[in-house]
N, C-alpha and C positions, 0 to 999 in steps of 0.2 A: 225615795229612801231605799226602797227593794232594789231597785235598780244600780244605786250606789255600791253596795252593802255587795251584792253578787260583784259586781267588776271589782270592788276590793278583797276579795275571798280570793279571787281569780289569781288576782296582782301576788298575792298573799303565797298564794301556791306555786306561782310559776316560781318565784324568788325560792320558795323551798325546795322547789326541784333542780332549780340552778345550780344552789347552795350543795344539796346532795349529789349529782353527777360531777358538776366541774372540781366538786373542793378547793383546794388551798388555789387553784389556778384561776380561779373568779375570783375579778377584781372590782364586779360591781355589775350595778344591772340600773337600769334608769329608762325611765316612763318621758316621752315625748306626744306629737302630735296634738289630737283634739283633746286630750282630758287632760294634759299637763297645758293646755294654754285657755280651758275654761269652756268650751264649747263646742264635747262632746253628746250626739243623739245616738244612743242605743241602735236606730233603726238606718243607720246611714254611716258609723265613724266605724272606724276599725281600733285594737288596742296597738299601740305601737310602743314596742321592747328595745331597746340594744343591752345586748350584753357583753361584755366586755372580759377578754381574760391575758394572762400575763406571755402568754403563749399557746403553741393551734392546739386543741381539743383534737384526745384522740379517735379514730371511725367512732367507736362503740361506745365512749361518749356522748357523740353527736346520736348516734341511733338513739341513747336513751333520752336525750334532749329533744327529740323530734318528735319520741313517741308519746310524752311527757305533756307535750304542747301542743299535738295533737288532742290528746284527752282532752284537758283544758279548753282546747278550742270549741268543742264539742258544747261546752253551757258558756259559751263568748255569745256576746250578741250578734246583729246579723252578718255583720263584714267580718269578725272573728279579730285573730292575733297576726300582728305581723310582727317578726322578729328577724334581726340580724345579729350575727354573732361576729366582732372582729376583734383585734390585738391590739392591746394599751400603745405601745410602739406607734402604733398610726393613728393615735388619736391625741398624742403628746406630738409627736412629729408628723403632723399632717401630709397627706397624699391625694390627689385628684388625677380621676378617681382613683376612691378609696379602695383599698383589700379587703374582702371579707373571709370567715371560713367556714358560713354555714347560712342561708336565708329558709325564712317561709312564710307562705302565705296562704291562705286558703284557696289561691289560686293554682298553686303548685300541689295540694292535696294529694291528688290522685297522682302524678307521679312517683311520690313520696308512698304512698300506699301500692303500686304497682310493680314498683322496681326500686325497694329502698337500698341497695346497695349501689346500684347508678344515681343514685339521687346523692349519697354521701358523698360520692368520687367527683360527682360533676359540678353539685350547686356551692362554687367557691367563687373567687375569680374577682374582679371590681364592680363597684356602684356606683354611679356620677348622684343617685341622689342621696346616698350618707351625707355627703357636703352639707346639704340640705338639713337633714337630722342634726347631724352636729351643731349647724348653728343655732337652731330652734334648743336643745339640748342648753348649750352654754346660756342661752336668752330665758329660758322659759321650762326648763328640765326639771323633773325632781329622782331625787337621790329613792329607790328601792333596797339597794343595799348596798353597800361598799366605799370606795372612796368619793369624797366631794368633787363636785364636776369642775371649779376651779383648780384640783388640785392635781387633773387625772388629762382633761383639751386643751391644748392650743390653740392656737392662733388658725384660726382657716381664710384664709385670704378669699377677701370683697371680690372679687374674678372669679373664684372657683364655685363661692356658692351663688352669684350670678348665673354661672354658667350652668350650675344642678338644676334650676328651679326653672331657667328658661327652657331646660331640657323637656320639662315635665310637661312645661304647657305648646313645644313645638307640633303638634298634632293637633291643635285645638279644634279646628273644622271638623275631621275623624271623630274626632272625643266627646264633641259636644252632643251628638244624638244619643248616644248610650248613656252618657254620662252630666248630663246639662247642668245640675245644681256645683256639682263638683267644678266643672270644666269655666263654668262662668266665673264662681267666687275666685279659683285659684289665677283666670288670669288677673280678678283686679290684684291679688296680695303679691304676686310676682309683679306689675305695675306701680304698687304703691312702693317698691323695691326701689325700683329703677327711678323710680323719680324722687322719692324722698328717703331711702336707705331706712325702710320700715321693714321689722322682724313684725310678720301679722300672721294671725288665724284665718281662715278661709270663714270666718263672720267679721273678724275684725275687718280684713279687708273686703269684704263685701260696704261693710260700711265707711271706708275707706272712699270705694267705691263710685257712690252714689252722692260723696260731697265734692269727687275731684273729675269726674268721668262727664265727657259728652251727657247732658238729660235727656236726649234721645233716648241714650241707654237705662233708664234711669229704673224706669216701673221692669225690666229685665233683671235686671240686679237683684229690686228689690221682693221680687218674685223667688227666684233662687232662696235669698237670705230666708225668706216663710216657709220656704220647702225644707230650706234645711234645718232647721228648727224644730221642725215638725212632720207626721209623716206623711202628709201631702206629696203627690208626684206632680212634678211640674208638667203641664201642657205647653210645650215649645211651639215657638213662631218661628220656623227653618228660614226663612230670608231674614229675618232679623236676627238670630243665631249668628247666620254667615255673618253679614255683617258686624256683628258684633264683636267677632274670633277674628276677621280683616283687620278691624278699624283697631282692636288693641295691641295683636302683633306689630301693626305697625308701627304703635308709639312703644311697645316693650323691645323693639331694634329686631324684629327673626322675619 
């Protein structure tokens, strides 16, 4: 309930700081990822934002939008806020990849605190995983403030966000030592894609998973799915790993 209660305060504030920089030129602002599809962990999800406006947000704008959200980030849980900022234009009339005009992440922190005026000038450009967002957003989104997601996305054509999500997991052999809880569930919910055009959660498709997947893989999976739930780190089997990032790229087509 603590835990609730802080991430809606959060949610609460970022929307009121939106509301005050952007004004009249915020068209809305919407909650995706783990807590808008039911299973987000404090110790492991990130909050994921898009905001949306009628047109680009000017510098000093954005400067107080970053420094805003920085704050904010500051009492996020462990992976913090990830936000994008892009134009209603391209979310009515779809683009691959998409335009953005402002990202962050707690990864980009310190450049954003180092050199914020290179940060404003440079972090624009396209994302191949908005596709991604957006579909999850029209499937599984909820409205924070502004207009109805029916009434705001289009149509993102089945190739495009194919093409986002297989992007995500083309590293997977890389990915999977740093990242093994993440890097497992995501190729099965990219797989459960590809094979039966399933919009899933990285639990949902874990469970997915482990009814459709080689049982070899099975106690793999279902290892992941306890870690992620929980704040258990998984203890990886590296030849089974490999393995595992082989045998599913193979049937996800990369």
């Amino acid at each position: 309930m603590v835990i609730k209660m802080k991430i809606q305060e959060i949610l609460n504030r970022l929307v009121e700081c939106s509301r005050r920089i952007l004004k009249d030129n915020l068209v809305g602002v919407y909650l995706h990822g783990s807590i808008a599809m039911g299973c987000f962990n404090p110790g492991k999800s990130d909050i994921d934002i898009l905001l949306v406006t009628e047109k680009e947000a000017i510098d000093q704008q954005k400067r107080d939008l970053m420094d805003s959200i920085i704050v904010l980030n500051e009492t996020a849980p462990a992976k913090g806020i990830e936000m994008s900022l892009v134009r209603s234009e391209y979310c009515k009339n779809f683009i691959y990849p998409t335009p953005f005009d402002l990202h962050f992440s707690v990864t980009h922190l310190n450049w954003y605190k180092n050199n914020p005026d290179e940060y404003i000038e440079k972090m624009n450009g396209t994302d191949p995983d908005l596709a991604a967002h957006f579909v999850i957003i029209k499937n599984r989104g909820i409205v924070l403030y502004g207009k109805e997601i029916k009434d705001l996305f289009g149509e993102i054509p089945s190739d495009a966000y194919l093409e986002s999500i297989k992007n995500d997991v083309s590293e997977a052999e890389k990915d999977i030592s740093d990242n093994p809880v993440y890097t497992i569930l995501n190729l099965c919910r990219v797989l459960a894609y590809v094979q039966d055009k399933l919009v899933l959660s990285k639990k949902e498709g874990g469970e997915w998973g482990i009814k459709n997947i080689d049982k070899g893989f099975g106690p793999l999976i279902q290892e992941a799915m306890e870690c992620y739930g929980t704040d258990k780190t998984m203890v990886l089997d590296d030849s089974l790993a490999f393995q595992y990032c082989a045998y599913m790229k193979r049937k996800i087509g990369l």
